[in-house]
N, C-alpha and C positions, 0 to 999 in steps of 0.2 A: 542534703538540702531538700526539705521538701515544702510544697504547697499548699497555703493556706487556703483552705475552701470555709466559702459561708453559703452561697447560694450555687446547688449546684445541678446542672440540666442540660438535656439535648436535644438538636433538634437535628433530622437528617433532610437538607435538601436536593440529594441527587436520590434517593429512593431506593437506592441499592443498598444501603448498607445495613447488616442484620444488628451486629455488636457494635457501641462504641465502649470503648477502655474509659475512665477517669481515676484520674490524669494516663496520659498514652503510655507514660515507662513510671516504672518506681511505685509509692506511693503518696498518698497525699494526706495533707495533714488536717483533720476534722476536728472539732470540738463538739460536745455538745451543744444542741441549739441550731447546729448546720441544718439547713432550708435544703431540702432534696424533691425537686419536680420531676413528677412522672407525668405524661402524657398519654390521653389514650393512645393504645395499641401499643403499650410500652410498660416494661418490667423494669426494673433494678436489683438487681443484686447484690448486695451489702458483704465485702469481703474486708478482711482485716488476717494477717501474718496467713494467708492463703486458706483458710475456712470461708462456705459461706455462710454468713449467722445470720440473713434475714433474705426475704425479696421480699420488695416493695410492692403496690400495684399503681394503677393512676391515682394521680390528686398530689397534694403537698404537704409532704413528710418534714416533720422537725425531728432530731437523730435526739433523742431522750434515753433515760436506761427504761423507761416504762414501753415503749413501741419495739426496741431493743435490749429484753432484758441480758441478752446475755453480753452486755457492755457493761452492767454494772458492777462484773466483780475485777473487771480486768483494767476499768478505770479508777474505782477506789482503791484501788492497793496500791496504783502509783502516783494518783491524785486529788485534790478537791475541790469544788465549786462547780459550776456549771462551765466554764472557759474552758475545763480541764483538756491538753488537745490528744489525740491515738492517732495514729497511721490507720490507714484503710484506701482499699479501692473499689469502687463501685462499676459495675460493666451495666449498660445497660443492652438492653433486649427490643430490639424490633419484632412484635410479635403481629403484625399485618400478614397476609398471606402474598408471597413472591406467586405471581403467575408465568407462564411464557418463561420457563426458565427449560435451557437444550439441554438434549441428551445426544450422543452420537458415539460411533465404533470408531477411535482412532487410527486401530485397524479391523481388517475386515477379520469374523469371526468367521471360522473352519467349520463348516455342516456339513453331513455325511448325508446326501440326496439318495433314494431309494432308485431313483431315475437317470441321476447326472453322475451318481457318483459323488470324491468331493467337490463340495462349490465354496467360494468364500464369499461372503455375505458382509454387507455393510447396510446397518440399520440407523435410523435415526427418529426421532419426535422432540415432545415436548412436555414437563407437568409443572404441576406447580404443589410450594411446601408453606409450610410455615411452624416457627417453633411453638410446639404446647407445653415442654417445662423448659423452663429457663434453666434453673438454677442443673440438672443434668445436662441441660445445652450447653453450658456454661465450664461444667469439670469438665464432659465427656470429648468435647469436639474442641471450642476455643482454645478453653484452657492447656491442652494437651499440642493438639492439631496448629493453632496460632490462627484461627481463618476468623473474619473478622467481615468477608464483604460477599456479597450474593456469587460474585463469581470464582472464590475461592468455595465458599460452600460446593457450589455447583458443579467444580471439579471436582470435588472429592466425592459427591456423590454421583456424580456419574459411573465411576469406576463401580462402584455398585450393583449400576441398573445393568450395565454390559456383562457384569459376569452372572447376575441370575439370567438375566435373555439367552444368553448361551445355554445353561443349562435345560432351560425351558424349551428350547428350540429342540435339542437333541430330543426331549421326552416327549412332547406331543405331535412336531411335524415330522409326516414321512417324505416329503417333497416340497419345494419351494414353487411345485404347480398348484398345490394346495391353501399358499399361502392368501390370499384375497379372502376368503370364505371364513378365515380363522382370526382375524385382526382384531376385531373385538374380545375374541375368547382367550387369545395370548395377552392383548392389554388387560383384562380382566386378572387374570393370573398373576400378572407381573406386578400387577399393585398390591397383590394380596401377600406376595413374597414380601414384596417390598418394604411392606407395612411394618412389619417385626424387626428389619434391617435399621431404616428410619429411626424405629420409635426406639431403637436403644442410646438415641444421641438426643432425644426427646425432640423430632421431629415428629412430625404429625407431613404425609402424603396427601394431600387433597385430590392430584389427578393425577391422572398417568396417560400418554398414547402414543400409541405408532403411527409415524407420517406414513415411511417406506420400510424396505425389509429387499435390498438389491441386490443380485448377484453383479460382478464386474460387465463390463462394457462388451466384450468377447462374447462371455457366455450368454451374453442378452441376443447378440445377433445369430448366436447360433439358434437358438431358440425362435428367433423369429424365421429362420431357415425353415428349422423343423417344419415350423405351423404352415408355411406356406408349399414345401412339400404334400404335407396332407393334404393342401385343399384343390393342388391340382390335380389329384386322383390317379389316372389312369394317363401315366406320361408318354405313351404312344399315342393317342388319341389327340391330346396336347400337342406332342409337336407338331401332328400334319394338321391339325388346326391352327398354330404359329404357322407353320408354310405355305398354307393356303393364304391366310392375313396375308402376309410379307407377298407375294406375288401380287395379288391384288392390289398392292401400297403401290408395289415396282412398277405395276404396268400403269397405274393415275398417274406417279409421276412423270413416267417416259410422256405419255400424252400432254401434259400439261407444265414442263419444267422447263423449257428451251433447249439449248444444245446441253449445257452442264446437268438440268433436269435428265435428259434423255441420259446421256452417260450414266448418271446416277443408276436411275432407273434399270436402264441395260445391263448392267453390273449384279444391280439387284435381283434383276431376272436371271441371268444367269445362272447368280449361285444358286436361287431358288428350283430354277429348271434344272440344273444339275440334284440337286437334293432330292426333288419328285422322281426323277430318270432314275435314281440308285432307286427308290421305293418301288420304282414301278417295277428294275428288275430282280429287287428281292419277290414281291410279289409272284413275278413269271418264275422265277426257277423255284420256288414253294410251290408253283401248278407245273412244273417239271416234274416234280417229285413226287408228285398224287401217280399214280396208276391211272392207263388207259381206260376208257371203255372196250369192250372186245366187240369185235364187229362180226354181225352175223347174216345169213344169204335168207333175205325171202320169201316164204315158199311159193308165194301169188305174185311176186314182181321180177322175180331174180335178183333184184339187184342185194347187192351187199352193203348194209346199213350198221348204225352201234347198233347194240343191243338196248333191248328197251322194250312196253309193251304193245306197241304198235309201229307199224313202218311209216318212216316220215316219206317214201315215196308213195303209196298207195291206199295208205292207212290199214292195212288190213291188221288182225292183231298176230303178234310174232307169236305168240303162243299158239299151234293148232293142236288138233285132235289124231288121237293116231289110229291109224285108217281098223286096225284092227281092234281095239279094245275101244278108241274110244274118250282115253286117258287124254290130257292135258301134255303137249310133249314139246319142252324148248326149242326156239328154233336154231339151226343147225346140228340137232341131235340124231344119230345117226342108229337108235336102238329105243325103242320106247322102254322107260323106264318102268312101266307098269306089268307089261308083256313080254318084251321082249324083241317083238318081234321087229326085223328090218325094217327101216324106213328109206325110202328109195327120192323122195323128196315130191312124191304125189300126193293129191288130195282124192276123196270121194265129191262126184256130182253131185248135188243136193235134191236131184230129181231123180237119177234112175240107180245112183249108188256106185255107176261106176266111177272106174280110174282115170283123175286127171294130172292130166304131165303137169309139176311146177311150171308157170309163168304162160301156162294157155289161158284164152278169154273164154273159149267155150267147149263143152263136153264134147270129147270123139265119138260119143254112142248113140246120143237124143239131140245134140246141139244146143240142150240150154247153156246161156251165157253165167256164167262164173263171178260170185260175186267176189 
């Protein structure tokens, strides 16, 4: 049983839909004379025993063997007149361009990071298509595929864009720290793949883009870990600076919290005072573990001082002269190292030359006083 058509046309009011079928199953029955409306942005495709043997464009088609010659020999052989009627199905073509149509990773795609290791990635955007030949739209994807409405399209091409993104991802990014700087030049890429993908179902690509490009929930925080380890630099310095804060917090509080304040506070302090106490006595036993100064006698005070180049009793300088050469000679050294000779731990008077006993004020021989 099939369906007689005289005047035949579509209109889509949800916006969505690319194909419509006429009639939806079977075929339908045309005569010559059938009135066929096309509207802008809209194609027909004239099919009969599954060939297509015409497409339409806009405006209003009357089905004659002269617009469709190739009806004339497949209708004279089984009939005559104008009435004469054939099977045929007509699909027509939404040929507007879909905008704002998604793309996304159903699952996350396996990337090999130079940095992480692997990570799995979940990408998402947006582009928009539209068909430029019908009548290949029509064998290649419909006809075959059965897809009829933007959102079947839109799945079928999706599988598409995820499996070049993957490829694409492997061959130009080394790291997904890289990735911000490169979003424009992968959507660039990925249209241009795309393009050849598309055009064999006689789509035509108008846009392409990347919203995000995400590693999971986990790896996002580890990474902000990371970043914030770097920026605290040098993590000894950090905590006694945390400790010093935190003391200063404890002790406003205890001052100004009441008894529960105070508690607080006290508790705070504590731990804090405990935590400085350990630092202080890492500190002390790190100056346990330096080497003493050596202590040495004198020669103008007696007394026994560190080493150093002046005595902090007297100030005179610990380095003297030795009585015979002359020479520069450490104090408490017991041999001039230039000479030789004994040092008995006397000085020469600066006025008559002679020998003064360490720790006398003034010369045994002239009495000048002893600087």
């Amino acid at each position: 049983m099939f369906k007689k058509m005289e005047i035949v046309e579509w209109m889509d009011d949800s916006g969505k839909r690319i194909v419509q079928r006429i009639p939806e199953s079977g075929s339908g029955e045309f005569r010559l004379g059938t009135q066929v409306v096309v509207r802008e942005s809209q194609e027909a495709v004239f099919f009969r025993d599954g060939k297509a043997m015409d497409v339409l464009g806009p405006g209003r088609h009357t089905i004659t063997t002269e617009n469709i010659p190739i009806l004339a020999g497949v209708v004279s052989t089984l009939f005559s007149g104008k009435d004469s009627p054939f099977r045929a199905t007509i699909f027509y073509v939404n040929k507007k361009t879909f905008t704002n149509l998604k793309w996304g990773t159903k699952e996350p795609i396996v990337f090999r990071d130079k940095e992480l290791s692997m990570v799995r990635l979940r990408a998402f955007g947006n582009f928009s298509m539209k068909v430029a030949q019908s009548r290949l739209f029509i064998n290649k994807l419909v006809g075959t595929e059965g897809k009829f409405t933007t959102d079947e399209i839109e799945d079928f091409l999706r599988g598409i864009i995820v499996s070049r993104l993957n490829d694409l991802l492997g061959e130009t990014l080394g790291t997904i720290f890289d990735l911000p700087k490169y979003f424009d030049e992968i959507s660039t890429l990925e249209k241009a793949r795309l393009a050849d993908d598309f055009g064999k179902y006689g789509i035509q690509l108008e846009d392409f883009y990347i919203q995000a490009i995400t590693p999971p929930e986990e790896v996002q925080k580890r990474i902000d870990e990371r970043s914030a380890m770097n920026a605290l630099g040098d993590m000894d310095r950090y905590m006694r600076f945390k400790t010093a804060t935190a003391m200063g917090d404890a002790a406003a509080n205890e001052g100004g919290g009441g008894a529960a304040g105070a508690g607080v506070g006290m508790g705070a302090g504590l731990g804090m005072g405990m935590a400085m106490a350990n630092m202080m006595g890492q500190s002390m036993s790190e100056g346990a573990r330096r080497p003493a100064a050596a202590m040495v006698t004198c020669r103008s005070c007696g007394k026994t001082v560190p080493g150093g180049k002046f005595c902090p009793e007297c100030g005179t300088p610990l380095e003297t002269g030795c009585p015979s050469c002359g020479a520069a000679v450490p104090s408490g050294a017991k041999f001039c190292p230039e000479c030789g000779a004994k040092l008995d731990g006397s000085v020469k008077c600066a006025k008559c030359g002679a020998e003064v006993p360490s720790g006398s004020r003034f010369c045994p021989e002239c009495g000048e006083k002893q600087e």
